[in-house]
N, CA, C and O atoms as a CHARMM CRD file, in Angstrom:
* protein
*
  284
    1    1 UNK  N     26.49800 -20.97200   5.36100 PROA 1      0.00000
    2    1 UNK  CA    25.91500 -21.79700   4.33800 PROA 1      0.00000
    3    1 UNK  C     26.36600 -21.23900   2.99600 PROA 1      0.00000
    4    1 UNK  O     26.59100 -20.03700   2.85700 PROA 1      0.00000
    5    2 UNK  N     26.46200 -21.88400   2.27700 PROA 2      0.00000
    6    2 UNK  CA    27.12800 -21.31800   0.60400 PROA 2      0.00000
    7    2 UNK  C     25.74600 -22.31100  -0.03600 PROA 2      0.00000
    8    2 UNK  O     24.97800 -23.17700   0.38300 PROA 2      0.00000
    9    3 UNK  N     25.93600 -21.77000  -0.94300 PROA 3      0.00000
   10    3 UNK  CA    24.28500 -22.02000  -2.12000 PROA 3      0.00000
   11    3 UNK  C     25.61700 -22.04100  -3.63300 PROA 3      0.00000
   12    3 UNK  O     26.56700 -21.29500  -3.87400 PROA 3      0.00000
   13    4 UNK  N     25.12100 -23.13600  -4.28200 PROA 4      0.00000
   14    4 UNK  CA    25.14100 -23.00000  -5.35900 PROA 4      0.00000
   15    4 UNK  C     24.46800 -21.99900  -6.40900 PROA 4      0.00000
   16    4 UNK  O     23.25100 -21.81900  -6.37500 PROA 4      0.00000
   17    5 UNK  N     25.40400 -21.25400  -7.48000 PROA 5      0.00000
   18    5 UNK  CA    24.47600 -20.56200  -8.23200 PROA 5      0.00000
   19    5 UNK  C     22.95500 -21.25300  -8.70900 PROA 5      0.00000
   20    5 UNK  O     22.58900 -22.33300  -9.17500 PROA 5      0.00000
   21    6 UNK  N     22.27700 -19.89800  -8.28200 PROA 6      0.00000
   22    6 UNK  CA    20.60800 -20.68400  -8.48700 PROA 6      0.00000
   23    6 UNK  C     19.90100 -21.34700  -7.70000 PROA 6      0.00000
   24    6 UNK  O     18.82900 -21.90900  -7.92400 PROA 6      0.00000
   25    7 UNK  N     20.92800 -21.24600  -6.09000 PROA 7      0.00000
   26    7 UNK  CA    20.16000 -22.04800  -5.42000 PROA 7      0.00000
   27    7 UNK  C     19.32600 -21.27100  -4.51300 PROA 7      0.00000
   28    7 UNK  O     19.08700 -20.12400  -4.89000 PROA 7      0.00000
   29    8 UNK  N     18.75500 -21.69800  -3.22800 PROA 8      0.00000
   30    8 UNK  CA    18.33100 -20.95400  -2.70900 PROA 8      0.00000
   31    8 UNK  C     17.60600 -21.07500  -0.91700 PROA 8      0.00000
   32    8 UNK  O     17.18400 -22.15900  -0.51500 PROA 8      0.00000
   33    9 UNK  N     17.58600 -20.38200  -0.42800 PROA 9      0.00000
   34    9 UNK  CA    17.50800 -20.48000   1.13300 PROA 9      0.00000
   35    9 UNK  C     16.58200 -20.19400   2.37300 PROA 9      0.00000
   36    9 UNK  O     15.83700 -21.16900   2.27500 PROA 9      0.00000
   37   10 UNK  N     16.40500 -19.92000   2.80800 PROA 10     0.00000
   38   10 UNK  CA    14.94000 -19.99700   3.60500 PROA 10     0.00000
   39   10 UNK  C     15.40400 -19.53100   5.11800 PROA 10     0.00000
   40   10 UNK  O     16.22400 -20.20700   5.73900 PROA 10     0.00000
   41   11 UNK  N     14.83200 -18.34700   5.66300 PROA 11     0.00000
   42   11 UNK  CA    14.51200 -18.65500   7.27800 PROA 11     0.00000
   43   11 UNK  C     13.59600 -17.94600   7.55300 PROA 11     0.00000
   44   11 UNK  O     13.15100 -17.03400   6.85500 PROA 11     0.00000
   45   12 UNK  N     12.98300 -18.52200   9.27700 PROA 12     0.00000
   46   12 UNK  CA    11.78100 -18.24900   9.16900 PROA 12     0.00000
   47   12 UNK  C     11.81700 -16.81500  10.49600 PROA 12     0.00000
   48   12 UNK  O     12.57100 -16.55700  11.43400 PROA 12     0.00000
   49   13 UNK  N     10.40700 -16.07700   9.84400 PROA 13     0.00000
   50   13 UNK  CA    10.20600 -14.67200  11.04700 PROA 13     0.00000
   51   13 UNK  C      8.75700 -15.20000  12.06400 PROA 13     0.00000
   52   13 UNK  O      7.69200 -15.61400  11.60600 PROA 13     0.00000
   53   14 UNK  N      9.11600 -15.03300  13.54300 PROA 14     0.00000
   54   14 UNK  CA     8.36600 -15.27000  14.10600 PROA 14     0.00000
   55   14 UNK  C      8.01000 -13.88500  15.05600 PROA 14     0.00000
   56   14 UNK  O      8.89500 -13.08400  15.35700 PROA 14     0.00000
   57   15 UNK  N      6.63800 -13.73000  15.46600 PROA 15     0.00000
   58   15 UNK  CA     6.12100 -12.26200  15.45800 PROA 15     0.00000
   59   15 UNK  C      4.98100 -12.56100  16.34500 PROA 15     0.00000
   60   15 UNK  O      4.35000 -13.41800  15.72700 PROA 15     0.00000
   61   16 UNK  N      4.34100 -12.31000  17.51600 PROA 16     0.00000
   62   16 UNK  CA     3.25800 -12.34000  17.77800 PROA 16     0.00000
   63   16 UNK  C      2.01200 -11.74700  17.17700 PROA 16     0.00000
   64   16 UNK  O      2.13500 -10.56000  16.87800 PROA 16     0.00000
   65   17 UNK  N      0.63400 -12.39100  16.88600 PROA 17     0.00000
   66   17 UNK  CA    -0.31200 -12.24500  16.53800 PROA 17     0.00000
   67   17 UNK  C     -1.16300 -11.24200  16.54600 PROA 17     0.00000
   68   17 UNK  O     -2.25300 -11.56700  17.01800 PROA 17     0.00000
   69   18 UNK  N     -1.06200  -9.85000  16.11300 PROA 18     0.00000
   70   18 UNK  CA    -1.33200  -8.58500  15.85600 PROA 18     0.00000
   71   18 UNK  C     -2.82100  -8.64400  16.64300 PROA 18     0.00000
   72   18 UNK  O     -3.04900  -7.72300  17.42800 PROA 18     0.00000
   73   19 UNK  N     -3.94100  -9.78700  16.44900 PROA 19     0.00000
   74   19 UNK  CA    -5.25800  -9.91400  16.69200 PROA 19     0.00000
   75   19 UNK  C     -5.34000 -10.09800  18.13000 PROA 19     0.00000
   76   19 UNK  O     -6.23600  -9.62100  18.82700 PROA 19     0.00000
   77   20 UNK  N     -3.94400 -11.11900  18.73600 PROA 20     0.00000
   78   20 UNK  CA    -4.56600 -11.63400  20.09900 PROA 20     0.00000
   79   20 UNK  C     -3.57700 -10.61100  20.91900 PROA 20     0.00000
   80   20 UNK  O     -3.90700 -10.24100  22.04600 PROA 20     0.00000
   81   21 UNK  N     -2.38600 -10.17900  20.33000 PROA 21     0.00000
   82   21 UNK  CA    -1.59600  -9.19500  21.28000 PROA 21     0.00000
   83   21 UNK  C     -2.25300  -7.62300  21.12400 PROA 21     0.00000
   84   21 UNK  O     -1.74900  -6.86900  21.95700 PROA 21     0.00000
   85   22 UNK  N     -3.15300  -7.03200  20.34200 PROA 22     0.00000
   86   22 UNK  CA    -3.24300  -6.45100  20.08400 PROA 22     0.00000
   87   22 UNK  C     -2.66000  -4.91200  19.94900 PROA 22     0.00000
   88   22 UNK  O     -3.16400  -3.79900  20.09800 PROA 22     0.00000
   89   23 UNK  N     -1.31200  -5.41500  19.58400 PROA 23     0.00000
   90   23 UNK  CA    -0.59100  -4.29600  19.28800 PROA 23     0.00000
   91   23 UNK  C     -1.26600  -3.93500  17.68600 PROA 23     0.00000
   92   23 UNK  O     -1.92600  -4.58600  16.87600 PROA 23     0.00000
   93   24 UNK  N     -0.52300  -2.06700  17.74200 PROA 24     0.00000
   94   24 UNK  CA    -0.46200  -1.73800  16.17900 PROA 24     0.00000
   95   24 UNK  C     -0.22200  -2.33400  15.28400 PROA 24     0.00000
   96   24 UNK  O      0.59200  -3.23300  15.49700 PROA 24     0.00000
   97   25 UNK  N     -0.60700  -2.24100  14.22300 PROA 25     0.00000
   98   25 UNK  CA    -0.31600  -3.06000  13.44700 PROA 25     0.00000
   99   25 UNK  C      0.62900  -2.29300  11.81000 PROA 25     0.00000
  100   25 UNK  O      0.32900  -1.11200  11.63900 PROA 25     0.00000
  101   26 UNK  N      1.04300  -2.53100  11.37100 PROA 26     0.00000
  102   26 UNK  CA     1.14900  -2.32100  10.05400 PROA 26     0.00000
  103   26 UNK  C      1.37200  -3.22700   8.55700 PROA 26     0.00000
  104   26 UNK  O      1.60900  -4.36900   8.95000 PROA 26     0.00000
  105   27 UNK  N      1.39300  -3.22700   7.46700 PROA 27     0.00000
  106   27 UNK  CA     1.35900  -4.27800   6.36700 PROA 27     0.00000
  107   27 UNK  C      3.12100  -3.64700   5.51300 PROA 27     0.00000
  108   27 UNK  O      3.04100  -2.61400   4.84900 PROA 27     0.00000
  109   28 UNK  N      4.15500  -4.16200   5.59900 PROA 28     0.00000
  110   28 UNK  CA     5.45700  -4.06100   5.29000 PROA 28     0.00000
  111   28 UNK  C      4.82400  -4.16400   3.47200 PROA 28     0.00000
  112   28 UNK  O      3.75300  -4.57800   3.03100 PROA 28     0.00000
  113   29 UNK  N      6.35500  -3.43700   2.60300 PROA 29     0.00000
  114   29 UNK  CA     5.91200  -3.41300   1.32300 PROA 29     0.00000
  115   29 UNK  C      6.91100  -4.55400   1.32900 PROA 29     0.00000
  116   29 UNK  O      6.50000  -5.47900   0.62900 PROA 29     0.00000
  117   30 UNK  N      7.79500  -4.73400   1.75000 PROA 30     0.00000
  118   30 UNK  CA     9.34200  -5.83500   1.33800 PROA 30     0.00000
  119   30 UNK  C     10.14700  -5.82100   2.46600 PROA 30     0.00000
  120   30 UNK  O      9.94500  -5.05200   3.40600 PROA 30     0.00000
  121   31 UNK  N     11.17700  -6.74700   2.41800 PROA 31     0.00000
  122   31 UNK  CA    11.94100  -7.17300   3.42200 PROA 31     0.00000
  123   31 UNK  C     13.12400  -6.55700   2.65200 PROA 31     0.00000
  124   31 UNK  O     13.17400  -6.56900   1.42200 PROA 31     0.00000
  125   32 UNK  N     14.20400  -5.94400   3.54800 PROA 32     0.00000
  126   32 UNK  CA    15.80400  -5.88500   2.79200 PROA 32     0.00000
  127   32 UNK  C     16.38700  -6.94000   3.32700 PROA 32     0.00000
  128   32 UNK  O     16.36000  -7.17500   4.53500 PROA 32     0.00000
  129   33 UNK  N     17.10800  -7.84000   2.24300 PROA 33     0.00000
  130   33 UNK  CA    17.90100  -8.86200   3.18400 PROA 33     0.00000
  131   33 UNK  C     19.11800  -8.89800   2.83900 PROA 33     0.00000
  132   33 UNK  O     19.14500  -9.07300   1.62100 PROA 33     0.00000
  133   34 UNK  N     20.41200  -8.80600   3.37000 PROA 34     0.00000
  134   34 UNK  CA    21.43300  -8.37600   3.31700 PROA 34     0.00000
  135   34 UNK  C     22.35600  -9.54400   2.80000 PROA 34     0.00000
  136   34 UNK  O     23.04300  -9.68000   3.81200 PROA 34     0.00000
  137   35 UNK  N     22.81000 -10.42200   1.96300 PROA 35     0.00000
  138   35 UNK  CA    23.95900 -11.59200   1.88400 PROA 35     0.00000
  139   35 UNK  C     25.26000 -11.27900   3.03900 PROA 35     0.00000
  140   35 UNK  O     25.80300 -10.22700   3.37600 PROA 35     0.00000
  141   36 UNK  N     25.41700 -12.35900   3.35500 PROA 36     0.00000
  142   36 UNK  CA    26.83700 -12.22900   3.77400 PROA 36     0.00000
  143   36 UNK  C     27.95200 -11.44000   3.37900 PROA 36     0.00000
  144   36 UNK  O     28.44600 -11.91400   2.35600 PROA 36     0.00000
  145   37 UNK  N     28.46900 -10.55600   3.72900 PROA 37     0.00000
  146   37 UNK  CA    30.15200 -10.34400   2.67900 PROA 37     0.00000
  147   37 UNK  C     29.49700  -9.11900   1.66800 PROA 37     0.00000
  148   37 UNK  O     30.21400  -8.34500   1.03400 PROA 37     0.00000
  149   38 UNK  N     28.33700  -9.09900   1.64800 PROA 38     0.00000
  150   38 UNK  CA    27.40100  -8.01900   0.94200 PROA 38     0.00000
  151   38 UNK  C     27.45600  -6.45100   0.93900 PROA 38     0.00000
  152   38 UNK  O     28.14000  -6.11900   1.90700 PROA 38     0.00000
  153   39 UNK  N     27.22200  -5.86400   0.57000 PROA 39     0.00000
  154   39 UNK  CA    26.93600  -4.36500   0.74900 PROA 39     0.00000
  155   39 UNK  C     25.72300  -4.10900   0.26300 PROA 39     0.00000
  156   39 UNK  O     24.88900  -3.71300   1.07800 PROA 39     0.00000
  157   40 UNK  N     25.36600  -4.24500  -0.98600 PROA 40     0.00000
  158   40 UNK  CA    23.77500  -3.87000  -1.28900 PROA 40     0.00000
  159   40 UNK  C     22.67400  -5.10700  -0.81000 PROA 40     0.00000
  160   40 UNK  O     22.97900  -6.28500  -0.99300 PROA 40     0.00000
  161   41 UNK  N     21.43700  -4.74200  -0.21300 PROA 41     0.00000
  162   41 UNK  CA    20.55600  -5.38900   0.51200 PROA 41     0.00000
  163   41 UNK  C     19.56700  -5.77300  -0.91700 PROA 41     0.00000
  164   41 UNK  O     19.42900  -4.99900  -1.86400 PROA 41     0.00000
  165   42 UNK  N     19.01000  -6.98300  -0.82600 PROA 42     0.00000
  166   42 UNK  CA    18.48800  -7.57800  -1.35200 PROA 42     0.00000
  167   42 UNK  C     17.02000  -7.43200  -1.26100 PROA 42     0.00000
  168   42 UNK  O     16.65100  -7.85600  -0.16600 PROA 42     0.00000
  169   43 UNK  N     15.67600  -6.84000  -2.24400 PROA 43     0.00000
  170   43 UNK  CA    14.57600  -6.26100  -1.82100 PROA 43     0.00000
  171   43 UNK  C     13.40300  -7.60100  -2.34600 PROA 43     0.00000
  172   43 UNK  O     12.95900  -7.90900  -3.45200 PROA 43     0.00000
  173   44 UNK  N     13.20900  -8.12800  -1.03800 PROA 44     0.00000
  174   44 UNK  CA    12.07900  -9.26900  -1.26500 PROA 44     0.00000
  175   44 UNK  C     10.69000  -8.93300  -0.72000 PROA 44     0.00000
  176   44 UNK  O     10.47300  -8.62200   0.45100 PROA 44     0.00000
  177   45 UNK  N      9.53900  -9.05100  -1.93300 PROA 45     0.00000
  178   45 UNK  CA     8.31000  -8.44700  -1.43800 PROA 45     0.00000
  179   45 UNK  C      7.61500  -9.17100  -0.09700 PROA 45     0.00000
  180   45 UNK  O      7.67900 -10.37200   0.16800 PROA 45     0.00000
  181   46 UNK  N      6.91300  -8.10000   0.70600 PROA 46     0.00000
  182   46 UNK  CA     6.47900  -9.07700   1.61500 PROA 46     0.00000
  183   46 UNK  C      5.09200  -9.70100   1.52900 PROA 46     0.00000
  184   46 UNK  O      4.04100  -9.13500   1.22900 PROA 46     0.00000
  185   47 UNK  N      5.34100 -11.29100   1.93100 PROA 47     0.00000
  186   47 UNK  CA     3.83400 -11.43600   1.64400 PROA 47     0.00000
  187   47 UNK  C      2.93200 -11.76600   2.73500 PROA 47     0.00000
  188   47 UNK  O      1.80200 -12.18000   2.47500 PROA 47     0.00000
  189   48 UNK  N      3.31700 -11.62500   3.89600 PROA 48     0.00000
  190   48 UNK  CA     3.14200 -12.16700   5.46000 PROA 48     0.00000
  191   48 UNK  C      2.08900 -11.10600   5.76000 PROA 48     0.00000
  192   48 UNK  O      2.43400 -10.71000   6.87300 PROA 48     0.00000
  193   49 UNK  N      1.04100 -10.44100   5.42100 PROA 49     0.00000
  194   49 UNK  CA    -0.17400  -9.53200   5.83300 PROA 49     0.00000
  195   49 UNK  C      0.59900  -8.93400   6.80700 PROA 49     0.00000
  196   49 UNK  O      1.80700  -9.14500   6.90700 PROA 49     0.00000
  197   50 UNK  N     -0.26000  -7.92900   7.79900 PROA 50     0.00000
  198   50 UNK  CA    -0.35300  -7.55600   8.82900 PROA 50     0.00000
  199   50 UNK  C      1.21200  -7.31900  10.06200 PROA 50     0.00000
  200   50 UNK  O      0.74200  -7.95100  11.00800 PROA 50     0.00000
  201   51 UNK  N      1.82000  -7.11500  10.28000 PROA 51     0.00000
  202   51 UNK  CA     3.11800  -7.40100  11.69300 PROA 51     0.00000
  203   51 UNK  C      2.54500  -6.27600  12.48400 PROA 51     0.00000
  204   51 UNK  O      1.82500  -5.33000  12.16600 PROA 51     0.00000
  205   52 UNK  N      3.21500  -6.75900  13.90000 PROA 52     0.00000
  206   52 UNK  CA     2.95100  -5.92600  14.73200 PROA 52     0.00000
  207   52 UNK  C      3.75500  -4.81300  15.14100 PROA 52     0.00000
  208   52 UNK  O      4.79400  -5.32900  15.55100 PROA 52     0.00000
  209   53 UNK  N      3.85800  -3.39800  15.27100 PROA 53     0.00000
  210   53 UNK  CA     4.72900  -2.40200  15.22800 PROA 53     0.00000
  211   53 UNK  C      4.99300  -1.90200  16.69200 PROA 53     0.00000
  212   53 UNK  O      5.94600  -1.16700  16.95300 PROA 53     0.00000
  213   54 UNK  N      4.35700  -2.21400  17.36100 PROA 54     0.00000
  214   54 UNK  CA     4.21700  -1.17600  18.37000 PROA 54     0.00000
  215   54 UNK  C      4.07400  -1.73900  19.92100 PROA 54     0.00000
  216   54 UNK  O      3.04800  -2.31300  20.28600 PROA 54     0.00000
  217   55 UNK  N      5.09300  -1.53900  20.71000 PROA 55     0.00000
  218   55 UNK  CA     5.39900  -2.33500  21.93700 PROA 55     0.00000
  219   55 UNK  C      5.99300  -3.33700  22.11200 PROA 55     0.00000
  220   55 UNK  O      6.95600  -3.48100  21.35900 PROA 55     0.00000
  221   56 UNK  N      5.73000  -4.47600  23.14100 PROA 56     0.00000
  222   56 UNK  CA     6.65100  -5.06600  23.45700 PROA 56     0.00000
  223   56 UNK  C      6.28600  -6.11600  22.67400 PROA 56     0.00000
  224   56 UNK  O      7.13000  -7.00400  22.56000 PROA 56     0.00000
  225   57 UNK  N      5.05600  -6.27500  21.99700 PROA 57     0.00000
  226   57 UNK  CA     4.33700  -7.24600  20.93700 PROA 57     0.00000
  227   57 UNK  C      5.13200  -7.03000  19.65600 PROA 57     0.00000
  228   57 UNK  O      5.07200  -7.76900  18.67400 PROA 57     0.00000
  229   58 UNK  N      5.58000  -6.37800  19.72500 PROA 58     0.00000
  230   58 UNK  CA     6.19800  -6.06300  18.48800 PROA 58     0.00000
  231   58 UNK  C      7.48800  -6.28700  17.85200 PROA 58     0.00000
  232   58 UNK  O      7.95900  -5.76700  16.84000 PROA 58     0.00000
  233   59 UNK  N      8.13800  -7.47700  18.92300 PROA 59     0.00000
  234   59 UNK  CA     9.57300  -8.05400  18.85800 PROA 59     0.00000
  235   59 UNK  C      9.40100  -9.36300  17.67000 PROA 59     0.00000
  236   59 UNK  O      8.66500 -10.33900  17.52000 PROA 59     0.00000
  237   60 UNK  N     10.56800  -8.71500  16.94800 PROA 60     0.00000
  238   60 UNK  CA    10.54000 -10.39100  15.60900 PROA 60     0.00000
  239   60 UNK  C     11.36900 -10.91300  16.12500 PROA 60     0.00000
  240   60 UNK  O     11.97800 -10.31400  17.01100 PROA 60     0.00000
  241   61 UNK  N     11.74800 -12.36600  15.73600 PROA 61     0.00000
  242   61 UNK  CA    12.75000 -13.40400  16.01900 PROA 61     0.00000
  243   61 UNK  C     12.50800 -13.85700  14.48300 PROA 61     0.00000
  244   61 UNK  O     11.47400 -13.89800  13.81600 PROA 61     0.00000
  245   62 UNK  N     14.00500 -14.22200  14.13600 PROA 62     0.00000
  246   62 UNK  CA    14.51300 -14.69700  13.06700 PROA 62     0.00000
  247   62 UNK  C     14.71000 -15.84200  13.18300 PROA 62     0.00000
  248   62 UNK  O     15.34500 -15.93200  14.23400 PROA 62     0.00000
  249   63 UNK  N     14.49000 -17.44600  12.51200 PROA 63     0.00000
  250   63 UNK  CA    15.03600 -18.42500  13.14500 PROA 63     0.00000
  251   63 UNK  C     16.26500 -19.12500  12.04200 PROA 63     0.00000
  252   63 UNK  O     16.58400 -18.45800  11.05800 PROA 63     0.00000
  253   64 UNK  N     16.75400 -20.15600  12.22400 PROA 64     0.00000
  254   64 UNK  CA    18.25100 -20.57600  11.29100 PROA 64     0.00000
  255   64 UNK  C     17.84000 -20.71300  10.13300 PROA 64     0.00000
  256   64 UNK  O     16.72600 -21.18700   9.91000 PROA 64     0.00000
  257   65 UNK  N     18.71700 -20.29900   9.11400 PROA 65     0.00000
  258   65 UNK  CA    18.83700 -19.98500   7.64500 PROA 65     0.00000
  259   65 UNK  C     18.79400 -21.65900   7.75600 PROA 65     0.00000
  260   65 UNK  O     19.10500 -22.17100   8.83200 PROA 65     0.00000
  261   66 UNK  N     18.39500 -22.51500   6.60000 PROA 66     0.00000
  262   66 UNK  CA    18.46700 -23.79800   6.19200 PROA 66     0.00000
  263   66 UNK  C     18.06700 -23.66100   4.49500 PROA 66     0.00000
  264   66 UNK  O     17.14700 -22.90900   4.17600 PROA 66     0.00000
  265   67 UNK  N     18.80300 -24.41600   3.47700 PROA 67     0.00000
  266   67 UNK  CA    19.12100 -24.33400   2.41000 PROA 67     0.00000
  267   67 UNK  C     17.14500 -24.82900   1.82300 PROA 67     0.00000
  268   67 UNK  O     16.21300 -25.41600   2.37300 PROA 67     0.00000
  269   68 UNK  N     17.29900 -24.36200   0.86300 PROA 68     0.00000
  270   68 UNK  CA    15.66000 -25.04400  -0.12400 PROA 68     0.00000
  271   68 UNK  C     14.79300 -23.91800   0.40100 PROA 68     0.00000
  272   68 UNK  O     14.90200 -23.09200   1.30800 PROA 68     0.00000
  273   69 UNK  N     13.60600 -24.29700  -0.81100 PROA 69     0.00000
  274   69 UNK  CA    12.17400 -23.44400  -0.47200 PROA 69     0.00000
  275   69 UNK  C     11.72200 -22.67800   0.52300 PROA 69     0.00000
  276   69 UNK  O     11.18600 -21.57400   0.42700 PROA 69     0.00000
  277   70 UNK  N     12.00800 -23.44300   1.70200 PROA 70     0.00000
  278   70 UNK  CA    11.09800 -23.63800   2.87800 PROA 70     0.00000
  279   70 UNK  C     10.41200 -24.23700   3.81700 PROA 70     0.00000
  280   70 UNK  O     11.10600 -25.19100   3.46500 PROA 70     0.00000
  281   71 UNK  N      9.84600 -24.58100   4.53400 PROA 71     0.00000
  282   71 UNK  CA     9.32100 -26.02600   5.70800 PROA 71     0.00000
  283   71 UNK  C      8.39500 -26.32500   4.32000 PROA 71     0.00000
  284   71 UNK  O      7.63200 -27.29000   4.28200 PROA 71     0.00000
């Protein structure tokens, strides 16, 4: 995907539910997100509460980059 200067992009993290899997938990300060073709990582605060750290509950899935805001 290429973005116009100023534009901007979206994908989504999917994580099981810290409450009902009851794995560990921890609260992330930011995400590094890396551009394509990049070398320095990009530091976006996180605002998603809670992820789960610990076990097999604790697997993220990333889903497809799609251009704009967000759903």
């Amino acid at each position: 995907m290429t973005l116009a200067p100023g534009g901007s992009a979206w994908a989504g993290l999917r994580y099981a539910n810290p409450e009902i899997s009851g794995a560990r938990t921890a609260t992330p300060a930011a995400l590094l997100v890396t551009p394509p073709d990049e070398r320095k990582a990009l530091k976006v605060r996180w605002k998603g509460g809670e992820v789960p750290v610990g076990g097999n509950a604790s697997s993220v899935f990333l889903t497809v980059f799609s251009a704009g805001d967000g759903p």
